[in-house]
C-alpha positions as CSV (number, residue, x, y, z in Angstrom):
1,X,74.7,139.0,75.9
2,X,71.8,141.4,74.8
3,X,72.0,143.1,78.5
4,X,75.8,143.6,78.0
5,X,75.4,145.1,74.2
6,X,72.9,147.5,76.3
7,X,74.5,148.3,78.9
8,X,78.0,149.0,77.5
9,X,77.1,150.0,73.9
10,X,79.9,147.3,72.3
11,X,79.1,147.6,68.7
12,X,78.7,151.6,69.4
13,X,82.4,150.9,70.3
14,X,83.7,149.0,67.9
15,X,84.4,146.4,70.4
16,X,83.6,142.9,71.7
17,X,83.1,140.9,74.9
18,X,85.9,138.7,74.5
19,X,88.3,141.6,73.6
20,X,86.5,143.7,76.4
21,X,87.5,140.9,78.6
22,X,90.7,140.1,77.7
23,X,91.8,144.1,78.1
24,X,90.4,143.8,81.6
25,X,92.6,140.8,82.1
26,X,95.7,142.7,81.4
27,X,94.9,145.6,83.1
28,X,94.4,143.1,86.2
29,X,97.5,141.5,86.1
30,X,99.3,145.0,85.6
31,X,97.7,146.3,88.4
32,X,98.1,143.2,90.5
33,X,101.5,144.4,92.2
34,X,98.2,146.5,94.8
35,X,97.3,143.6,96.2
36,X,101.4,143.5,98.1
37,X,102.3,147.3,97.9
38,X,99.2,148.8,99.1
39,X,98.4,146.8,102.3
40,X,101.8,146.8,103.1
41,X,101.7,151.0,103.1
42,X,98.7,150.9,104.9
43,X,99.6,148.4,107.5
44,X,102.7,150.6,108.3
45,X,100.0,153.0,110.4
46,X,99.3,150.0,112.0
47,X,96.3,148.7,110.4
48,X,95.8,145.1,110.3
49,X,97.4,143.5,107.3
50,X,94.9,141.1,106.6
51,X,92.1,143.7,106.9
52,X,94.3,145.8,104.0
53,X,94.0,143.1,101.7
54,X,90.4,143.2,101.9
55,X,89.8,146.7,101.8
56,X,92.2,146.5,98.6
57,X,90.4,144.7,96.7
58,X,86.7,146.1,98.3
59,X,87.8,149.4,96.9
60,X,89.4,148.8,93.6
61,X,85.7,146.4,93.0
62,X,83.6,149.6,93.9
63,X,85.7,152.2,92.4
64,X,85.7,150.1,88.9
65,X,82.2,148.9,89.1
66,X,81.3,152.5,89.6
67,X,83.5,153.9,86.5
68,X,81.7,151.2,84.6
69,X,78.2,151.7,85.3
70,X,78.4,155.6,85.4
71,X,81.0,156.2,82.9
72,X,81.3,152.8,80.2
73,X,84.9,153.7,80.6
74,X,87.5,151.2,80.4
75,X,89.3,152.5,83.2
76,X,90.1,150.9,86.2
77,X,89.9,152.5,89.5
78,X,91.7,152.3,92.8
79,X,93.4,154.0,95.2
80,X,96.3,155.9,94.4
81,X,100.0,154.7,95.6
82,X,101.7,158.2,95.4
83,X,98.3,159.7,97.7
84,X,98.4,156.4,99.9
85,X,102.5,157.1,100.6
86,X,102.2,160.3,101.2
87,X,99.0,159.9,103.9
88,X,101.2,157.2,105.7
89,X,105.0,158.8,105.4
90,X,103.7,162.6,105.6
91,X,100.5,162.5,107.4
92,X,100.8,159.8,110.0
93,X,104.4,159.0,110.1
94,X,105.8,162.7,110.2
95,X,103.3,164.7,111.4
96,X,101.8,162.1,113.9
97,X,98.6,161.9,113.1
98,X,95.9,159.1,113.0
99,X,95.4,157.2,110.4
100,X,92.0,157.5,110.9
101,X,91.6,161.3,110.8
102,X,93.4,160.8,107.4
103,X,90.6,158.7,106.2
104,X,87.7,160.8,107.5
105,X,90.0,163.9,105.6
106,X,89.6,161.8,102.4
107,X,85.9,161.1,102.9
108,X,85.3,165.1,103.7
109,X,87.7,165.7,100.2
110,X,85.5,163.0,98.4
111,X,82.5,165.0,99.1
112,X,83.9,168.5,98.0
113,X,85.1,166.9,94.6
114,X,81.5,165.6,94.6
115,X,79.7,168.5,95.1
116,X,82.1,170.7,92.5
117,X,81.7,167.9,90.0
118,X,77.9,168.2,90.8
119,X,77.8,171.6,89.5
120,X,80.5,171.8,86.7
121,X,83.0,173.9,88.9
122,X,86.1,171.0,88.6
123,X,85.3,171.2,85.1
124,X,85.4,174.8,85.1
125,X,88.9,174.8,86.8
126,X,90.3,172.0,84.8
127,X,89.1,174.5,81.6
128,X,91.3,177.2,82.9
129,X,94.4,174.8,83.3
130,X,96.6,175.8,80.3
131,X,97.2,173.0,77.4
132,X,100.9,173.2,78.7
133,X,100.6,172.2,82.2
134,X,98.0,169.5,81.4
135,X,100.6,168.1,79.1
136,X,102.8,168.4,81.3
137,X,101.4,166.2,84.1
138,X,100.4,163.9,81.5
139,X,104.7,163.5,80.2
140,X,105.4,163.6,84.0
141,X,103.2,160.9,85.1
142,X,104.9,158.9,82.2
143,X,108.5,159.3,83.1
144,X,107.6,159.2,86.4
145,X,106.2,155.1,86.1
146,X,109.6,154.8,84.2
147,X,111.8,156.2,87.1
148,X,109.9,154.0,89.8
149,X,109.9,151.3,87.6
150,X,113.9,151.5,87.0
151,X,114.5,152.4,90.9
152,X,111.9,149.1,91.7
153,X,113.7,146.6,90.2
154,X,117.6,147.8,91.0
155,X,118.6,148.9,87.8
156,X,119.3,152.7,89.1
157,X,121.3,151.3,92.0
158,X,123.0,149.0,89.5
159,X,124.5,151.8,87.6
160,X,125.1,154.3,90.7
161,X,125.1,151.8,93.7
162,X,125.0,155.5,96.2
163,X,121.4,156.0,94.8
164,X,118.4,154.5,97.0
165,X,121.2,151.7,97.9
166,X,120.1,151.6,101.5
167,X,116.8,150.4,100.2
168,X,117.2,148.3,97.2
169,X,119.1,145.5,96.9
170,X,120.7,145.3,93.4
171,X,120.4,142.2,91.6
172,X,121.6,141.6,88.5
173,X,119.6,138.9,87.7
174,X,116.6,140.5,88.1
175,X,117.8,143.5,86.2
176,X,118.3,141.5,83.6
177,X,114.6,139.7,83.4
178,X,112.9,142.7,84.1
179,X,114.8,144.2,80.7
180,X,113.9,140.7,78.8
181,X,110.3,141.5,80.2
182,X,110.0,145.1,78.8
183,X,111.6,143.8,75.6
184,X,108.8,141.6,74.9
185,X,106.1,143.4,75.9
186,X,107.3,146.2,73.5
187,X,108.1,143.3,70.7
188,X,104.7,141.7,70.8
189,X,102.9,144.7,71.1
190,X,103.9,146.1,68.1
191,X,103.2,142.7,66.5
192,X,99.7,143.7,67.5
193,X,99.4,140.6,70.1
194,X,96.7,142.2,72.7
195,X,97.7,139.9,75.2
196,X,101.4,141.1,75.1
197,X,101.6,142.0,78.6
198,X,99.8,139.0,80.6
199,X,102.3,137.0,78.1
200,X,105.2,139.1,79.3
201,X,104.5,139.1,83.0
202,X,103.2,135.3,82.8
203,X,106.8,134.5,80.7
204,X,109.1,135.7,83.2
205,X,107.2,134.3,86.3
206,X,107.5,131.1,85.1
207,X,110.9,131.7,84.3
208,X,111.5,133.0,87.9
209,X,109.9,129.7,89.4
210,X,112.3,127.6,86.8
211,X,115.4,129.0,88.4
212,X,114.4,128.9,91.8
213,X,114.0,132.3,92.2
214,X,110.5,132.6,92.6
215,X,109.1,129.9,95.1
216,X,105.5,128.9,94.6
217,X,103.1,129.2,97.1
218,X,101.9,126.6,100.2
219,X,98.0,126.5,99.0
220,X,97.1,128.6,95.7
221,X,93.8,129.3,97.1
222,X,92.4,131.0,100.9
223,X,89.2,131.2,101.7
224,X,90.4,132.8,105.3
225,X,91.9,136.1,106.6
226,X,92.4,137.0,110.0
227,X,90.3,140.0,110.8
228,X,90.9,141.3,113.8
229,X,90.7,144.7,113.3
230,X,87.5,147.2,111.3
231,X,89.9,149.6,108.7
232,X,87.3,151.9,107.9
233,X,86.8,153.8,110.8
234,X,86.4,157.9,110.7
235,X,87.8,159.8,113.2
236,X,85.7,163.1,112.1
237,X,87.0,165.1,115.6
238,X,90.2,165.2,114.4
239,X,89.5,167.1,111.7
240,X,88.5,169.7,113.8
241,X,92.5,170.3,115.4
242,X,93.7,173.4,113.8
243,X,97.3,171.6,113.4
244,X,95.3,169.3,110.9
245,X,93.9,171.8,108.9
246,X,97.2,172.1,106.5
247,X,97.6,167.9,106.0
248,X,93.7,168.5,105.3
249,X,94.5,171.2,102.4
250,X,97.2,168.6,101.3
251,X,95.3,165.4,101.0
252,X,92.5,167.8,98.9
253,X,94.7,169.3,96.5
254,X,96.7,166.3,95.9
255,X,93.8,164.1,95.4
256,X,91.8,166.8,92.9
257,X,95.0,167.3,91.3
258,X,95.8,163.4,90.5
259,X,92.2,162.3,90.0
260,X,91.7,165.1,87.0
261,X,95.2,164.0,85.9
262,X,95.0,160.3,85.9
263,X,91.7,160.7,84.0
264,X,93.0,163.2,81.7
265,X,96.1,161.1,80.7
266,X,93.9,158.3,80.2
267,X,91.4,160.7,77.8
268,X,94.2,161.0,75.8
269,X,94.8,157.6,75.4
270,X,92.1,156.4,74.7
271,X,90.5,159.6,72.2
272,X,87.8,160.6,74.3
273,X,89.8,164.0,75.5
274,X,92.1,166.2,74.3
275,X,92.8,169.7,73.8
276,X,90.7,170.7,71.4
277,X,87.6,168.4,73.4
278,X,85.1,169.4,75.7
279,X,85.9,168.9,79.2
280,X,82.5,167.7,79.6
281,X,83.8,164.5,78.3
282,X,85.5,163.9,82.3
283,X,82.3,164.6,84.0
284,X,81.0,161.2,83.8
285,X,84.0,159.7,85.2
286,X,84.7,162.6,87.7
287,X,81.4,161.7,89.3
288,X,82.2,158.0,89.2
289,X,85.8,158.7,90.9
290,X,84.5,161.5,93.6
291,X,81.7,158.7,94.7
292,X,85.0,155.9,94.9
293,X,86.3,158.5,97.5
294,X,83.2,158.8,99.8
295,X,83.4,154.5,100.1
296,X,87.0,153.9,99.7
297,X,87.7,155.4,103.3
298,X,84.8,153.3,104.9
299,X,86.6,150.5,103.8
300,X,90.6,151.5,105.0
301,X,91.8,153.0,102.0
302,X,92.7,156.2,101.0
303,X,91.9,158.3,97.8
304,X,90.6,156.6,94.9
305,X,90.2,157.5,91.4
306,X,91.1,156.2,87.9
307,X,94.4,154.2,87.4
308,X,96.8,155.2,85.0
309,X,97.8,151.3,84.4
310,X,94.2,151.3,82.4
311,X,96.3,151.7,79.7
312,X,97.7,148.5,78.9
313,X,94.1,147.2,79.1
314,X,92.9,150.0,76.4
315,X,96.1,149.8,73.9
316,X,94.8,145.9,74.3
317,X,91.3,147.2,72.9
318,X,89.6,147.7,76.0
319,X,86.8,150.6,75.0
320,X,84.0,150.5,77.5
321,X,83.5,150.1,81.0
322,X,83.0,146.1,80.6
323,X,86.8,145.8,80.4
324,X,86.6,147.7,84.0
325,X,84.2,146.2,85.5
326,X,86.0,143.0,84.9
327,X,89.0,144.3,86.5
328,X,86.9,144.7,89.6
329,X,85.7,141.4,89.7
330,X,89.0,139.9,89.2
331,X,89.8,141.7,91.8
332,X,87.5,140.5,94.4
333,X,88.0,137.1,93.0
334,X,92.5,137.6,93.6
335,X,91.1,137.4,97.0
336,X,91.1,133.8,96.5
337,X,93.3,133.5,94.7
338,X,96.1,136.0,96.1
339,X,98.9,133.5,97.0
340,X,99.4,132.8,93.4
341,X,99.1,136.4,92.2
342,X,101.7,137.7,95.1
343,X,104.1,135.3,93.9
344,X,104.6,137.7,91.0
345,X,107.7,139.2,90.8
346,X,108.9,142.9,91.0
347,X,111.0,142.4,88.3
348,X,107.6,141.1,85.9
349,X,105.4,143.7,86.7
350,X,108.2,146.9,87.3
351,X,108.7,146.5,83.7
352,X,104.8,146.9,82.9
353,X,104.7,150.4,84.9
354,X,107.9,151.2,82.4
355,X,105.8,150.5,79.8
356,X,103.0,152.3,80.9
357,X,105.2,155.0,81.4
358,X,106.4,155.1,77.3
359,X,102.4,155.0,76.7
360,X,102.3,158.5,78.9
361,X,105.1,160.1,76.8
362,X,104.0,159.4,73.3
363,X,102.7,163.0,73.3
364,X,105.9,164.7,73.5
365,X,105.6,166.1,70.2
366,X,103.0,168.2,70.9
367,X,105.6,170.7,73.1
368,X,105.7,173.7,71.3
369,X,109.5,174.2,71.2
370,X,109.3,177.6,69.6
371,X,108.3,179.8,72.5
372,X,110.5,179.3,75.7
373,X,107.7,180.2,78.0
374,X,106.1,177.4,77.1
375,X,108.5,174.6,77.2
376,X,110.3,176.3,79.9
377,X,107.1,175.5,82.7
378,X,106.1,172.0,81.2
379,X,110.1,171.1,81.4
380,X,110.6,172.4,84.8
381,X,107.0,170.6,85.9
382,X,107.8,167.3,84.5
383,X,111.0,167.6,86.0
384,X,109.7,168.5,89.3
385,X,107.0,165.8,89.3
386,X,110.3,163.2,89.3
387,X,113.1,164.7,90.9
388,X,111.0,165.2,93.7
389,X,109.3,162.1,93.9
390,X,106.1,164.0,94.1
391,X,103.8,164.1,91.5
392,X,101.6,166.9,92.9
393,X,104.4,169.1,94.2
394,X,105.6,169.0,90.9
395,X,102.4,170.3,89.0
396,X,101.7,172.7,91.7
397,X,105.0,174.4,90.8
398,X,103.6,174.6,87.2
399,X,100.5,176.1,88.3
400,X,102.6,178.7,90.6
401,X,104.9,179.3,87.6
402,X,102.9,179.7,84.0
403,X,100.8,182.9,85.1
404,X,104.1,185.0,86.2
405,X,106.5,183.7,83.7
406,X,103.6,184.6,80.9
407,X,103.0,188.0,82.4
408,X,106.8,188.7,82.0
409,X,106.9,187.7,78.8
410,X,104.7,189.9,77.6
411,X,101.8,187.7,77.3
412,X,99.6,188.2,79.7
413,X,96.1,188.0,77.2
414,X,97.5,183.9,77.7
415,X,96.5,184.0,81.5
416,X,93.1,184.2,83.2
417,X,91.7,185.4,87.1
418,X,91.6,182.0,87.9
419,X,95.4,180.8,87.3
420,X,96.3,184.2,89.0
421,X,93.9,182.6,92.2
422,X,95.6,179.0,91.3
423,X,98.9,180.7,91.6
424,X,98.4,181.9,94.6
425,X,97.0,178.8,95.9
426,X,100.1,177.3,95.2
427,X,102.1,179.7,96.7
428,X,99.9,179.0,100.0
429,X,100.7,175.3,99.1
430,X,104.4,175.7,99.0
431,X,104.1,177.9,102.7
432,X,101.9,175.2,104.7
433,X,103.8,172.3,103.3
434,X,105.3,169.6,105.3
435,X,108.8,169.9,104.6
């Protein structure tokens, strides 16, 4: 206990083990819907299923133990869906590329986003994002998790069956639990029960299995994968094709964008930044994150950093990296374990993401609705980030937009060089992008 109280500074944190432990429990079983979705991305390029599994749960133990130790934050690491997606659909699928050039891009990122944590220059840049746009990503990312959530479970297709209709099936039934599921998470969170959502999810699982909707598993343990295949192998030549140099300015900018985001959402969560405090606060867990992305590639999986569903495991009063590094464990431990955690249910944890998603947008009121300029870029940002389906297209835009829209409106004293050489990053973005 003494070594714990050392290591993670509880009492410094007003915290305990047991509520350390419980937060990284809920965070867990929020974030267990990786241990289906991300394989089943990754296997796509043809990587062996079983093998994904593994390098899952490999990567979100390393990443978290790594945020822990370096950090004490609460926040959970592991690759990122939207990155992951785009690297298979984008990178391999469309433009034809191996999957395991894309993993020796990530590695190469990795280091970059080492090195300019190394020597404060990512904290320099995030310094010169404006408030606006970093509020922006923040609202975005949170009706974001709300749309995918909706989409997930049918409820979007329910209402306009021509939307994503090829894709989802609609069922009512589920549409109607997940609903039930939100409901209660929201109920017994504001009746200050921490464990709201492992209740929630737990609740409506059992409630699948008791109307035959869930089915449980053959054996709720393995202790055997077939491996027939090693992930984690770079291809490092292919970096060197000049048709790969603009997926390779992609994976970069979409993995320094959504790293710094993720952790700066979660700053605001949980106190420890905002816009009024120093940016030195991220340096910590930048370092921690950039590290996750040299490994996480050696193991199969793509770029890494903090995960926004860290938030259900801090509003349950998770404070210090002992509620992540927990997270990690359980995560090599659902290795086990992972027939009885796949058997959970879109429609139990879409509803968590939802709620996730409301925990993103509780800083709405901090738009200043007085000067269009303003609102104008973090509305057209956030709406970008959605309507899109692509969270760093959308804040690109915003990066591309606030410097020219401020300049002609006569407030240029609100810009810097370095959005004016951010905006025209973007505008390179936006010429070398896939569409």
């Amino acid at each position: 206990m003494n070594i714990l109280e050392s290591v993670f500074k509880l009492k410094d944190n007003n915290t305990s083990i047991k509520t350390e432990l419980l937060a990284g429990l809920t965070t867990f079983f929020t974030m267990s819907y990786m241990f289906i979705v991300l394989p089943k991305l990754l296997s796509l390029t043809g990587l062996n299923f079983s093998s994904c599994i593994i390098a899952t749960s490999l990567s979100v133990f390393i990443a978290s133990v790594l945020m822990a130790l370096i950090a004490n934050k609460p926040y959970a690491a592991a690759p990122f869906i939207g990155d992951c997606a785009f690297i298979v659909y984008s990178v391999v699928l469309t433009m034809g590329f191996d999957i395991h050039t894309a993993l020796a891009a990530v590695f190469v990122s990795g280091s970059i986003l080492f090195m300019l944590t190394l020597f404060n220059i990512r904290i320099f840049i995030i310094n010169q994002i404006p408030n606006s746009l970093k509020l922006a990503f923040c609202l975005g990312l949170g009706l974001y998790f709300i749309f995918i959530s909706l989409k997930d479970v049918g409820i979007i297709s329910l209402i306009n069956p021509k939307l994503y209709s090829a894709s989802i099936e609609t069922n009512i039934l589920h549409c109607i639990l997940s609903i039930i599921c939100f409901i209660l998470i929201i109920a017994l969170t504001k009746k200050g029960v921490k464990t709201a959502v492992i209740l929630s999810v737990v609740i409506i699982t059992l409630l699948g299995i008791i109307i035959g909707d869930v089915k449980l598993p053959s054996k709720f343990i393995s202790l055997s994968y077939n491996i027939d295949f090693y992930n984690g192998f770079l291809d490092f030549k292919g970096l060197i094709n000049k048709d790969f140099i603009s997926a390779f300015i992609l994976i970069f900018v979409l993995a320094n964008i959504d790293t710094a985001g993720s952790l700066m959402g979660l700053g605001y969560k949980d106190g420890s930044y905002s816009d009024n405090s120093s940016s030195q606060n991220l340096k910590k867990p930048m370092i921690a994150d950039s590290i996750a992305n040299l490994i996480s590639p050696l193991t199969g999986t793509t770029t890494t950093g903090a995960f926004v569903d860290s938030m259900t495991g801090i509003a349950s009063g998770g404070r210090t990296g002992l509620t992540a590094i927990t997270v990690g464990i359980l995560f090599l431990l659902g290795l086990i374990f992972a027939p009885i955690i796949t058997i959970i249910p879109s429609y139990a944890y879409a509803p968590v993401l939802m709620y996730v998603g409301v925990l993103l947008t509780s800083n709405f009121s901090k738009i200043d609705f007085s000067d269009i300029s303003e609102y104008s870029i973090i509305i057209i940002t956030i709406s970008l980030m959605i309507f899109t389906n692509n969270i760093g297209f959308g804040f690109v835009a915003g990066v591309f937009l606030y410097p020219i829209i401020k300049l002609l409106c006569g407030q240029k004293s609100k810009t810097n060089i370095t959005q004016w050489v951010m905006c025209i990053a973007a505008l390179l973005f936006f010429i070398i992008y896939p569409y």
